[in-house]
Every structure is written in structure tokens, then in C-alpha cells.
N, C-alpha and C positions, 0 to 999 in steps of 0.2 A: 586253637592251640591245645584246648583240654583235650580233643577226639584223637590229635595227633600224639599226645602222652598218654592215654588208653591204650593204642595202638601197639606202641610199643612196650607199655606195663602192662599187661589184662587185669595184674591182681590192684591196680588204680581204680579202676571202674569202679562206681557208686561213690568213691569219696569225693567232696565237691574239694576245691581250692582252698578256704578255709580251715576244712579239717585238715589237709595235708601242710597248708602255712606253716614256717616254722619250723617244721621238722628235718635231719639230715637224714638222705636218703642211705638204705644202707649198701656194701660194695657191692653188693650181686645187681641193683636195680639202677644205679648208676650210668652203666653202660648205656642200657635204652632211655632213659632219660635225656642222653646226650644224644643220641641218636634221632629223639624226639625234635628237643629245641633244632636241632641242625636244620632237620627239615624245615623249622618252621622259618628259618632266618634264610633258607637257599630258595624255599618256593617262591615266595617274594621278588626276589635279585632275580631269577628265570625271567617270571613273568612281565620283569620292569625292563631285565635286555630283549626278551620279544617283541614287547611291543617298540620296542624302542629302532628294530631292524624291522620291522612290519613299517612303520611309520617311516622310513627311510625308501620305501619302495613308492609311495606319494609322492616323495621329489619327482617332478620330470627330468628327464636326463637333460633335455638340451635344452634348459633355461637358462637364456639370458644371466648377468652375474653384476651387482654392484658395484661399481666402482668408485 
């Protein structure tokens, strides 16, 4: 998550988590910030619905059915 808030701060870069703790961000950095965490909470959801339609292509189609 920290590479993906460099990404979008550049002027982040070298401060660990720690130093930044605490602190409110000011309006101009804001933006990317937000735009950081998003990514970090929609890559996730992608890769859980792909696999999840990947994994759906294993069923056999014309499998017998419980009853």
C-alpha cells in the first residue's frame, strides 16, 4: 500500500509510515491520497471477482445436479 501512496504523492517517498502517523494531510495532497487507498481496496475486489469467474469455468457444464 506504501508504493501505491508514493505513486500517487512522489513528495511521500523516503518518509516511512511512522513519520507521516498522525499527521493531517494538507488539501492539495488529499486528492492522491485518495486516489491511492481506492486502488488499494478495488485491486483486491478485481482479483477476488476473477478468480471467482475463472473458477466457474471448472464447473462441467453438464454435471449431473443434487437432489
Amino acid at each position: 500500500m506504501e508504493n501505491r501512496v508514493v505513486e500517487h504523492l512522489p513528495q511521500a517517498a523516503g518518509h516511512g509510515v511512522s513519520q507521516m502517523a498522525g499527521s493531517a494531510l494538507p488539501a492539495a495532497l488529499q486528492g492522491g491520497f485518495s486516489a491511492a487507498m481506492a486502488d488499494s481496496v478495488l485491486v483486491p475486489a478485481v482479483v477476488i471477482l476473477l478468480g471467482a469467474v475463472a473458477a466457474a469455468f471448472f464447473l462441467p457444464a453438464n454435471a449431473p445436479t443434487r437432489r
